[in-house]
DOGUGU-970193 format. One record per residue (C-alpha): z, y, x; residue in three letters; residue number from 1. Coordinates in steps of 0.5 Angstrom, whole numbers. Layout:
residues N
<pt><w>Z</w><v>Y</v><u>X</u><type>ALA</type><seq>NUM</seq></pt>
...
END
This chain:
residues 160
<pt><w>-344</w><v>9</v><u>494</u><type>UNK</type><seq>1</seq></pt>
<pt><w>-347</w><v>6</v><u>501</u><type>UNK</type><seq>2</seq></pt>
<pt><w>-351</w><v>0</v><u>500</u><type>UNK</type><seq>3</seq></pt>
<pt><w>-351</w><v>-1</v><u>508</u><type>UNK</type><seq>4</seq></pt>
<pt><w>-345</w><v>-6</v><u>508</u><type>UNK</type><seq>5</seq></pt>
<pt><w>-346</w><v>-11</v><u>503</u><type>UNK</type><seq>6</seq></pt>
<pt><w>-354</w><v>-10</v><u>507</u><type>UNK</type><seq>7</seq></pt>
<pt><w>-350</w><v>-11</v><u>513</u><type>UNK</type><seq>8</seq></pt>
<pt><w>-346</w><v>-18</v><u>510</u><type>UNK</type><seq>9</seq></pt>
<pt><w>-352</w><v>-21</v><u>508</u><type>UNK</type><seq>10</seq></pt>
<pt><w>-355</w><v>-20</v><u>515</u><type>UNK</type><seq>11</seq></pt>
<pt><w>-349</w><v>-24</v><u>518</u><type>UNK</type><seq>12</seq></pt>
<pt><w>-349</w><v>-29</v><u>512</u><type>UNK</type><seq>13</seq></pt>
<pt><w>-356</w><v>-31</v><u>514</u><type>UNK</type><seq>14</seq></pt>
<pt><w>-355</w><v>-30</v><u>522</u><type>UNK</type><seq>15</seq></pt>
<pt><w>-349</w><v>-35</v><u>521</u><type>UNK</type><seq>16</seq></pt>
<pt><w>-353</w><v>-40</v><u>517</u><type>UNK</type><seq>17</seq></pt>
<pt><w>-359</w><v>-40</v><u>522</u><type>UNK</type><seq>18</seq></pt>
<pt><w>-355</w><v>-41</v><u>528</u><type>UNK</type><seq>19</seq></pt>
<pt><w>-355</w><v>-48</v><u>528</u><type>UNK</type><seq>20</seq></pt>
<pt><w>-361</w><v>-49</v><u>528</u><type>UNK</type><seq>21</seq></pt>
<pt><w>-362</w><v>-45</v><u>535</u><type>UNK</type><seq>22</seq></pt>
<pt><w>-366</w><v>-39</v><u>538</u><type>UNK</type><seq>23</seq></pt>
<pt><w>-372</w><v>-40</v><u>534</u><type>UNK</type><seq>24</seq></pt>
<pt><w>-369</w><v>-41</v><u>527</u><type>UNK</type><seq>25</seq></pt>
<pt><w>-365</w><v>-35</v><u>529</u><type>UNK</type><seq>26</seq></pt>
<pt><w>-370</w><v>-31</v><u>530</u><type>UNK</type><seq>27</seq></pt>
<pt><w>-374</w><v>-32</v><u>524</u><type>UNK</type><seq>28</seq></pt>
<pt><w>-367</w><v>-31</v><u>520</u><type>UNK</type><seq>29</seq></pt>
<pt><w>-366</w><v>-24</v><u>523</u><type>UNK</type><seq>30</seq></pt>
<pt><w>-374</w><v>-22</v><u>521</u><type>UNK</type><seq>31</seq></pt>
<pt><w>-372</w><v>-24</v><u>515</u><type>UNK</type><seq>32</seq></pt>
<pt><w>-366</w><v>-21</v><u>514</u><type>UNK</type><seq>33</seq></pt>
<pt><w>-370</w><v>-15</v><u>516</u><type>UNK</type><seq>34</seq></pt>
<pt><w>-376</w><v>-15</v><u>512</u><type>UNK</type><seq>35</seq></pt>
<pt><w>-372</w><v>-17</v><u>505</u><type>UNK</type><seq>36</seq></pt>
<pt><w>-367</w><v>-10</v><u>507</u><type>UNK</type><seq>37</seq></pt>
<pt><w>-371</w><v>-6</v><u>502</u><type>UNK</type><seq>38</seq></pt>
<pt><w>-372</w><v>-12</v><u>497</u><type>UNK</type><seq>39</seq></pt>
<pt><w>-364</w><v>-13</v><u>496</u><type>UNK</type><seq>40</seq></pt>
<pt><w>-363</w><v>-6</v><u>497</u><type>UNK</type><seq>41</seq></pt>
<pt><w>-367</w><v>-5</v><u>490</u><type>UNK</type><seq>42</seq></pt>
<pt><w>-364</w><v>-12</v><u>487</u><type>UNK</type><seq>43</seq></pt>
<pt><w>-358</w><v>-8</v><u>489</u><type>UNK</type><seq>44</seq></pt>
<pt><w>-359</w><v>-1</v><u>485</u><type>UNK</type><seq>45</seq></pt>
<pt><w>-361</w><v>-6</v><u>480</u><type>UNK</type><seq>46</seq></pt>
<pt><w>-356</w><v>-9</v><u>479</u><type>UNK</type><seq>47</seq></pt>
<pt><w>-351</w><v>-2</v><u>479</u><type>UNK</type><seq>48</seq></pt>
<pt><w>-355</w><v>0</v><u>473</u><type>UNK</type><seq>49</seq></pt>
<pt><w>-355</w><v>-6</v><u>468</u><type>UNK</type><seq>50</seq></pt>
<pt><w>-348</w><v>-6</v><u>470</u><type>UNK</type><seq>51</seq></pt>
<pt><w>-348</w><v>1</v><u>468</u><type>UNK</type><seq>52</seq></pt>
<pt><w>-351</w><v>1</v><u>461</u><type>UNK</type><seq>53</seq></pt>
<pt><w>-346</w><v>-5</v><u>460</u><type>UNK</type><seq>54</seq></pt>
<pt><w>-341</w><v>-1</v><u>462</u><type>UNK</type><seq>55</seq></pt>
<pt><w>-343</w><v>5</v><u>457</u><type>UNK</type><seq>56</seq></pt>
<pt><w>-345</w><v>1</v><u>451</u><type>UNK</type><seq>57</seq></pt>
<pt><w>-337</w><v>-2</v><u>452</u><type>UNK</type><seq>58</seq></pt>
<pt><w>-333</w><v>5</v><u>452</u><type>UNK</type><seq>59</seq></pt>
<pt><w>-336</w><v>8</v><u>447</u><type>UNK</type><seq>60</seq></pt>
<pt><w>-332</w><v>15</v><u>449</u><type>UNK</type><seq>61</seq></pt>
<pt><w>-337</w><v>15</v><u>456</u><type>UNK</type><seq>62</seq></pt>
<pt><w>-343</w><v>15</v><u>459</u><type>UNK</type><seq>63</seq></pt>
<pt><w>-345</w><v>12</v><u>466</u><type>UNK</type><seq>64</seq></pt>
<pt><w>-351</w><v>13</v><u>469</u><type>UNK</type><seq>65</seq></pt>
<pt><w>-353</w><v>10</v><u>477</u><type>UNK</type><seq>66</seq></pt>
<pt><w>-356</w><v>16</v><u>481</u><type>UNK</type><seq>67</seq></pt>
<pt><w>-359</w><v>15</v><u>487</u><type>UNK</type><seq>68</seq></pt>
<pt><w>-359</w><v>20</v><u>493</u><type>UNK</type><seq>69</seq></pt>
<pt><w>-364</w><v>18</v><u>499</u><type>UNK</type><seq>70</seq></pt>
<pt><w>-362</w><v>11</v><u>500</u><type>UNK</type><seq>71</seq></pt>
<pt><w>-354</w><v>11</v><u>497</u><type>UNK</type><seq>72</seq></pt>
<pt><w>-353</w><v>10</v><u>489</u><type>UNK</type><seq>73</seq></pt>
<pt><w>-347</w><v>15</v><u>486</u><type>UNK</type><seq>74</seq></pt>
<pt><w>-345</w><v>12</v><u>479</u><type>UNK</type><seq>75</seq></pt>
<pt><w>-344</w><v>18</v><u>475</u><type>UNK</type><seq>76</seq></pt>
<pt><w>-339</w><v>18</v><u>468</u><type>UNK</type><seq>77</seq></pt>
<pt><w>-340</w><v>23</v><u>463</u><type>UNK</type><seq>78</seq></pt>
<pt><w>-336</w><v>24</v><u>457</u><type>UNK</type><seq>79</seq></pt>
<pt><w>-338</w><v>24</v><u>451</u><type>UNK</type><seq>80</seq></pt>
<pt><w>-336</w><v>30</v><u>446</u><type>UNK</type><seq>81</seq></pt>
<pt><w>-337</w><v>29</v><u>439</u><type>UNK</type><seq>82</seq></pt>
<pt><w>-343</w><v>33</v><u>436</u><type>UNK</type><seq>83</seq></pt>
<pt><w>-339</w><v>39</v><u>432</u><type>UNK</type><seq>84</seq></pt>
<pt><w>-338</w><v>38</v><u>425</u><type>UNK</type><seq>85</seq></pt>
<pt><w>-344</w><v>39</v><u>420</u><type>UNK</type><seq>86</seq></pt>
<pt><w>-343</w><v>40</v><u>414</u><type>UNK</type><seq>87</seq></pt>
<pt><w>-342</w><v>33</v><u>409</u><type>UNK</type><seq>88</seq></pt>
<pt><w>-350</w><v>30</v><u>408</u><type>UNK</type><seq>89</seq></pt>
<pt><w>-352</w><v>31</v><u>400</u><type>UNK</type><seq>90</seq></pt>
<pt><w>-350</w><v>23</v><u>398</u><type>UNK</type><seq>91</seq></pt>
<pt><w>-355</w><v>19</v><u>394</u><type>UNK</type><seq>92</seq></pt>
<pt><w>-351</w><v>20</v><u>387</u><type>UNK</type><seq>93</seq></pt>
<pt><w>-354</w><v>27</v><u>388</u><type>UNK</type><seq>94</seq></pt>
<pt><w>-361</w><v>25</v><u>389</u><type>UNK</type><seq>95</seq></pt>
<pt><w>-362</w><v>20</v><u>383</u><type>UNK</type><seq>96</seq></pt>
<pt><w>-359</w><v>13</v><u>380</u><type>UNK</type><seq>97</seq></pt>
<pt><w>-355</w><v>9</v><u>385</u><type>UNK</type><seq>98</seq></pt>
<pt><w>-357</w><v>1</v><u>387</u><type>UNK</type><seq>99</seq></pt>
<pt><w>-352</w><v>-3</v><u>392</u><type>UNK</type><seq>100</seq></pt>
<pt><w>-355</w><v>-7</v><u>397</u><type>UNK</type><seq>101</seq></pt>
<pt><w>-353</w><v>-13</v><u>402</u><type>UNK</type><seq>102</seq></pt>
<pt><w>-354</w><v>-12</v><u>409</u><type>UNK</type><seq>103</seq></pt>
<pt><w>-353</w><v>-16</v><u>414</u><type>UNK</type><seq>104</seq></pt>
<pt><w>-352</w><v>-14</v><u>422</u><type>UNK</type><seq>105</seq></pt>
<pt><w>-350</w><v>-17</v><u>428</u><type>UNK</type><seq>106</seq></pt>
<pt><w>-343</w><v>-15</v><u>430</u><type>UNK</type><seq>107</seq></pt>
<pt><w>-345</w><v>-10</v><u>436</u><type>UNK</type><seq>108</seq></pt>
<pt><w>-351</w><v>-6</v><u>431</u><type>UNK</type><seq>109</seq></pt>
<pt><w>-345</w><v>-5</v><u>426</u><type>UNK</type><seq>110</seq></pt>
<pt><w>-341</w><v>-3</v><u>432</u><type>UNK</type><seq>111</seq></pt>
<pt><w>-346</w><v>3</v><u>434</u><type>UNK</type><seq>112</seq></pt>
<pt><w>-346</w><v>5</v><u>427</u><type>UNK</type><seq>113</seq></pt>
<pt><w>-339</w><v>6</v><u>425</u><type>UNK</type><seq>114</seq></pt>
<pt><w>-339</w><v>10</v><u>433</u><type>UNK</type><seq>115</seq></pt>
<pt><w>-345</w><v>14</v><u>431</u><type>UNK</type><seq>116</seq></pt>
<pt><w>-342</w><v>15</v><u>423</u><type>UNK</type><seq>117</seq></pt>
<pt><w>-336</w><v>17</v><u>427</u><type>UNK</type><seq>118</seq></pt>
<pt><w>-338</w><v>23</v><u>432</u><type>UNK</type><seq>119</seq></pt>
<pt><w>-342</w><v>26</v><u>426</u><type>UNK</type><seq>120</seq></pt>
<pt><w>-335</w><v>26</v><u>421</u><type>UNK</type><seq>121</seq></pt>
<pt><w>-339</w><v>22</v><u>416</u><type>UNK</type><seq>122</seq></pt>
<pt><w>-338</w><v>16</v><u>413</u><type>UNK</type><seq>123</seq></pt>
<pt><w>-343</w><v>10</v><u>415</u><type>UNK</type><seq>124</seq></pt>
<pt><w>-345</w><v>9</v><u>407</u><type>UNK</type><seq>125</seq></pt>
<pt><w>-348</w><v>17</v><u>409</u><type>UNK</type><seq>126</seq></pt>
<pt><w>-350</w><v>15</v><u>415</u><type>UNK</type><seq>127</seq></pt>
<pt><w>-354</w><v>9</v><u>413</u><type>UNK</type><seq>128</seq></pt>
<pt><w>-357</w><v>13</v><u>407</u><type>UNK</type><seq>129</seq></pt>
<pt><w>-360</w><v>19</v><u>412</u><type>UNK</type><seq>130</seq></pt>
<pt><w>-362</w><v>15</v><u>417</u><type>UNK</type><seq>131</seq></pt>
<pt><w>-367</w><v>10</v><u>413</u><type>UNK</type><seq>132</seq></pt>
<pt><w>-368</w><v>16</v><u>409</u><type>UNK</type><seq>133</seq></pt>
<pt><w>-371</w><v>19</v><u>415</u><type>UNK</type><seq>134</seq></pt>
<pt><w>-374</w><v>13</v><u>418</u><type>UNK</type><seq>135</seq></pt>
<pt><w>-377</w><v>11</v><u>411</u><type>UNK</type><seq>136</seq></pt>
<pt><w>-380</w><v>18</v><u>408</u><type>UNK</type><seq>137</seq></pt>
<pt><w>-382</w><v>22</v><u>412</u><type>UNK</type><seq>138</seq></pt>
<pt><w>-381</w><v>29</v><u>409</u><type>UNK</type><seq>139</seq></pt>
<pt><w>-374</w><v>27</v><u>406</u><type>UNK</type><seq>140</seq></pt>
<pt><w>-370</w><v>33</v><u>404</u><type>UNK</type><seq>141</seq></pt>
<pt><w>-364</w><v>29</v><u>408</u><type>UNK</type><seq>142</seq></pt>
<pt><w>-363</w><v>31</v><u>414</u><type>UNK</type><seq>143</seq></pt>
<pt><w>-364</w><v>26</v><u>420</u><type>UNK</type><seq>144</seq></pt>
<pt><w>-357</w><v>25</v><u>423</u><type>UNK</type><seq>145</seq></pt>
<pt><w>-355</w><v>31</v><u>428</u><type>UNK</type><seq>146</seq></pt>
<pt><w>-358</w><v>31</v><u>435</u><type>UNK</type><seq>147</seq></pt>
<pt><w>-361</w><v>25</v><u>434</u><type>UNK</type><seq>148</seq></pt>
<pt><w>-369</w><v>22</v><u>434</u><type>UNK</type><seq>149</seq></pt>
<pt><w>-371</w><v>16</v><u>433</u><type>UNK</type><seq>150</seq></pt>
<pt><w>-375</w><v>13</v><u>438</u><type>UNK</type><seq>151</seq></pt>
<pt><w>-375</w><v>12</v><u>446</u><type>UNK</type><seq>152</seq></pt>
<pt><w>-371</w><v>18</v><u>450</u><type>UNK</type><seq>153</seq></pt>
<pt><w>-372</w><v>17</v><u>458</u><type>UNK</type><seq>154</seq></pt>
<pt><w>-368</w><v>21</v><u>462</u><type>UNK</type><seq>155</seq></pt>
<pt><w>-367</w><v>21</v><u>470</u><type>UNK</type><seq>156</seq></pt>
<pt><w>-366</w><v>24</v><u>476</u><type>UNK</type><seq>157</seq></pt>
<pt><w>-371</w><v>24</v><u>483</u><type>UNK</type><seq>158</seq></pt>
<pt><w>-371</w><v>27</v><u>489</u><type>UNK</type><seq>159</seq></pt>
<pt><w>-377</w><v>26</v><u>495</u><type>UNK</type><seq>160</seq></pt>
END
């Protein structure tokens, strides 16, 4: 995606917003707009990814990920394919007494779990019970969820 015509509009924006005030208030807003091109470049970039991240979290089925090449910004979708199933996790009745519990999520984490619990093929009660297993006691005999790992994952792409 070029960036350069929405650059080019602010310019005009600002150009024609100067002009009334004559030469001298005309030249400041042409040094300005020149000066603020990396800035609002930036702002710009910014923007794409919130919206991108935005967009993910909302489809559910694909990723959208902003890539930049040189001073352009490409948005990359990717789907998302379900991880192969796994054999169904041991349960809590296979580890002992059961006890039941309330839990009490915002509406867009319990919409992650389900999602999660789905494309591994497990209930979100199995899906629960290994993740706090594997957060809780470290060395549990349940497996942590397939392909994934607790923590912060940072991925990107550059190019000098």
């Amino acid at each position: 995606m070029d960036l350069t015509p929405y650059l080019e509009s602010l310019r005009r924006d600002l150009a024609a917003a100067a002009a009334p005030g004559g030469p001298e208030i005309a030249k400041a807003a042409e040094l300005l707009a020149g000066s603020l091109d990396a800035s609002v470049r930036l702002s710009l970039m910014e923007a794409l990814a919130d919206a991108a991240a935005g967009v993910t979290t909302k489809l559910g089925t694909a990723s959208v990920e902003v890539r930049l090449r040189g001073r352009e910004a490409d948005l990359v979708v990717t789907e998302v394919r379900p991880a192969a199933a796994a054999p169904p996790p041991p349960t809590a009745a296979d580890s002992g007494e059961l006890a039941r519990i309330t839990l009490r999520l915002p509406e867009s984490l319990k919409e992650a779990v389900e999602r999660a619990a789905a494309g591994e093929g497990i209930s979100v009660n199995s899906w629960l019970v290994r993740a706090i297993a594997a957060a809780a006691m470290p060395g549990s005999h349940l497996p942590p969820p397939a392909g994934r790992a607790f923590g912060r994952r940072v991925t990107g792409f550059a190019q000098a």
